[in-house]
N, C-alpha and C positions, 0 to 999 in steps of 0.2 A: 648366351644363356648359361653356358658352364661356370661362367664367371658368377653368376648374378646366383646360382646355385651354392659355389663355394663360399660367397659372400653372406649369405644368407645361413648356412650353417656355420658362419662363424660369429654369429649375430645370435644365433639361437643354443651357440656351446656359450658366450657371454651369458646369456640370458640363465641356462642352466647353472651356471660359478655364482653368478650373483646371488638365486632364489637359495641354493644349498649354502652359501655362506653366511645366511640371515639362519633365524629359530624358524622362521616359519613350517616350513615343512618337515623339519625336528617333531616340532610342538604339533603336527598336524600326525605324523607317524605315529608319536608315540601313542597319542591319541587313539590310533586305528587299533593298535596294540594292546590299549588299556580295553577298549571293547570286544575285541578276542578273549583276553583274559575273563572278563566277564562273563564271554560264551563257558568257555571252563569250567568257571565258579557254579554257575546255572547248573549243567550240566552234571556237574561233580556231586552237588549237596542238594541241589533239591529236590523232594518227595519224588518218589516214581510214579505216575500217573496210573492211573489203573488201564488205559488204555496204549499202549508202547508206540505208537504211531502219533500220539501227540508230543512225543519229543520232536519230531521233525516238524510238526506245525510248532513247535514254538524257536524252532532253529530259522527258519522262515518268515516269522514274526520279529525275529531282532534283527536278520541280516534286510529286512526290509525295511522298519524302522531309524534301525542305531545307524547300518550302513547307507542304503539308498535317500531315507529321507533325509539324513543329520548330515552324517560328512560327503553325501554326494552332493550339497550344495554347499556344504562350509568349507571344501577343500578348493575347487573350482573358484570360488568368491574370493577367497584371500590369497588365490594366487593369479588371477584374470583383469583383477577389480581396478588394479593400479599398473598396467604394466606400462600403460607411458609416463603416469603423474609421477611412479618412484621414482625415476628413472629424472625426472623432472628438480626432484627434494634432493637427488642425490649426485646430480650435476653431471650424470653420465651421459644424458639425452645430446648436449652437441658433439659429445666425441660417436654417437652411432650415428649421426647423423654426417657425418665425414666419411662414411661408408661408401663405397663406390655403388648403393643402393636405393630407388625408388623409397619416400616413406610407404608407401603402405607394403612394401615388402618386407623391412625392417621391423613394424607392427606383424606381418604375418608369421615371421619367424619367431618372432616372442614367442605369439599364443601359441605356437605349435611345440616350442619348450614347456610355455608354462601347462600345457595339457597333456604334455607325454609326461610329465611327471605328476603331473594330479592324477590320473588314469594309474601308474607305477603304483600310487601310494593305497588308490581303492583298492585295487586288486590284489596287492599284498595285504591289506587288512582282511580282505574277505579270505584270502585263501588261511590266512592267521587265523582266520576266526573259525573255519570249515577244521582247519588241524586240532585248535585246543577243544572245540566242543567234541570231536571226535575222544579224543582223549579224553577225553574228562568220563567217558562211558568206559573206555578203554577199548575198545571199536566205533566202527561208523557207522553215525547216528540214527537213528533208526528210520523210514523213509526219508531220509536225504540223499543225493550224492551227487556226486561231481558235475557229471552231463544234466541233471535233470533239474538241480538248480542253483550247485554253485555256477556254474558256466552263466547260465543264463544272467545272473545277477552281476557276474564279473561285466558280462555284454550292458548290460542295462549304464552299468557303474561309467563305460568309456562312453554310453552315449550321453548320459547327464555332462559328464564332463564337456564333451561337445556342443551340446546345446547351451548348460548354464554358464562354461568360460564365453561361448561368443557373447549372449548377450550382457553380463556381467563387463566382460572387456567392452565392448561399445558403450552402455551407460557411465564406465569411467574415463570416455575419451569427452564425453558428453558436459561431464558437471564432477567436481572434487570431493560431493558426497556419496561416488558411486558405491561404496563399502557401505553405508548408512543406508542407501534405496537399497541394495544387492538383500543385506538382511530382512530392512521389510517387506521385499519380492518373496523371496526363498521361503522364509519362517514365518511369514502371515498369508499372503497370498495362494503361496505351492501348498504350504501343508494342511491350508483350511477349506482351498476353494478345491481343493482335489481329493476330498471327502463330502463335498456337496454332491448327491447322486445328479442324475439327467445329464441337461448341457453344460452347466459350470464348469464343473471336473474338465471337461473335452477341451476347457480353453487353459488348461496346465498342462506344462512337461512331463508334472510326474504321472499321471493318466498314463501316460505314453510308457513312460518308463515302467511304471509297477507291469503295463499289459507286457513287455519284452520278461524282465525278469521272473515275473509269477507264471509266462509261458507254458513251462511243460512243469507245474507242482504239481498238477492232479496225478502226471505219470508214475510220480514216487509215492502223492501220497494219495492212493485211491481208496485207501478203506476209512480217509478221514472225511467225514462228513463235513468236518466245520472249516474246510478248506476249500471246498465246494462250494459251502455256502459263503465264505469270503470271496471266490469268484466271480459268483453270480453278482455280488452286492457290490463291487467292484468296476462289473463291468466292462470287462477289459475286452478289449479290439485285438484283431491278430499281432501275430509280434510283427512281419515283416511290414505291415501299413504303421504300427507302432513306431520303429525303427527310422521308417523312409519322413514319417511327418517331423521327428526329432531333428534329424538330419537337415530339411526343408530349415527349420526355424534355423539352425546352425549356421547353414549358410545364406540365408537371408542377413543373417546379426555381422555373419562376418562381409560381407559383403556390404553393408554400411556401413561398416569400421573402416572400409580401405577407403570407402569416398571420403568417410569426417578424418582420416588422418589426415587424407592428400590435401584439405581444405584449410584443416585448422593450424595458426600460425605458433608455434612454441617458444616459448621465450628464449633465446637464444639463436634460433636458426635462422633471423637475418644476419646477425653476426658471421655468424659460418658460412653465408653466402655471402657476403662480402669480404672476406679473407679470400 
């Protein structure tokens, strides 16, 4: 077992050398970055509301937005989507497969690189974003703060990543356009069907997600009406049934990843079993 563990973290430090060696997660950072700043710019220059408590409904509005909706599934996608096909195009897949390791523990170890670092990169964006909007008042922002809905949003951010890398990673052990489905899943399906009131919304992630992150907003912002009534309209379910259903899909997607690895033949790995 100690074996197959040291193996496996050595599989999953490959797997973090590789993804940091590519733009990707550069180009996904900086990203996170450039919508931080943007919190700033907001923050900084535009009109004062007449009401001081809608700064934090609109601090709430972008980290729910720009962060949860945009890069909580554009990060997870482009780093989940491909982790056997690259690995395929770039001729690495029979040297991991020489590993003193089971394939589906060798796919398990991926995902758990490529998600501790897709998680790394939300979470520094949101906390990037929580610092420059702060700044940008020159204190902290007005009903917002740390426990009441950064936290919560950071929570929400590592469950998206666990729910949309499994199923993202399974759709690309599936078919080579899983990058092409991932998008029309995420960005037509998540972001439209989970603005449909009643049952629609129920059968999306982000339902799930928005109910964990918008959690405890009312605590901060109570004297905002129209956060309330985004609540209400919303719909959202407790966070820890939110959480636990997130989690269920998670391991459902990973758990038919490990069967379709063990199943599916890779180009190369008769080779390597006959050497």
């Amino acid at each position: 077992m100690s074996g197959q563990a040291g193996a496996m973290l050595a599989v999953a430090e490959l797997e973090l050398r590789r993804m940091l060696g590519g733009p990707r997660p550069w180009v996904l950072g900086a990203l996170a970055l450039g919508v931080a700043a943007l919190g700033f710019v907001v923050r900084r220059f535009a009109p004062a509301p007449d009401d001081p408590a809608a700064w934090g409904f609109l601090y709430v509005l972008l980290l729910m937005f720009l962060f949860l909706q945009t890069l909580g599934i554009l990060v997870p996608l482009l780093h989940t989507s491909g982790l056997v096909r690259d690995d395929l195009e770039e001729g690495t897949l029979v040297y991991l497969f020489t590993r003193p390791l089971p394939k589906p523990l060798v796919f398990l170890a991926k995902l758990l690189a490529a998600g501790g670092l897709s998680a790394a990169i939300l979470a520094a964006g949101m906390l990037a974003f929580h610092v420059a909007f702060a700044l940008g008042a020159g204190a902290s922002p007005s009903g917002a703060g740390v426990t009441t809905h950064l936290l919560p949003f950071v929570a929400a951010g590592a469950l998206g990543v666990a729910g949309y890398g499994a199923l993202f990673a399974f759709v690309g052990l599936l078919t080579r356009r899983g990058l092409v489905l991932g998008i029309v899943y995420g960005f037509v399906s998540e972001l439209v069907l989970a603005n449909i009131p009643a049952v629609v919304r129920q059968l999306t992630l982000m339902h799930y997600l928005r109910s964990v992150a918008l959690s405890r907003v009312a605590d901060g912002l109570s004297s905002e009406e129209e956060v309330r009534e985004l609540l209400g309209v919303l719909d959202l379910v407790p966070a820890g049934q939110a959480a636990l259903t997130v989690l269920v899909v998670a391991g459902v997607a990973v758990l038919a990843s490990l069967v379709a690895v063990s199943r599916i033949e890779f180009a190369g790995e008769q080779q390597v079993e006959g050497d």
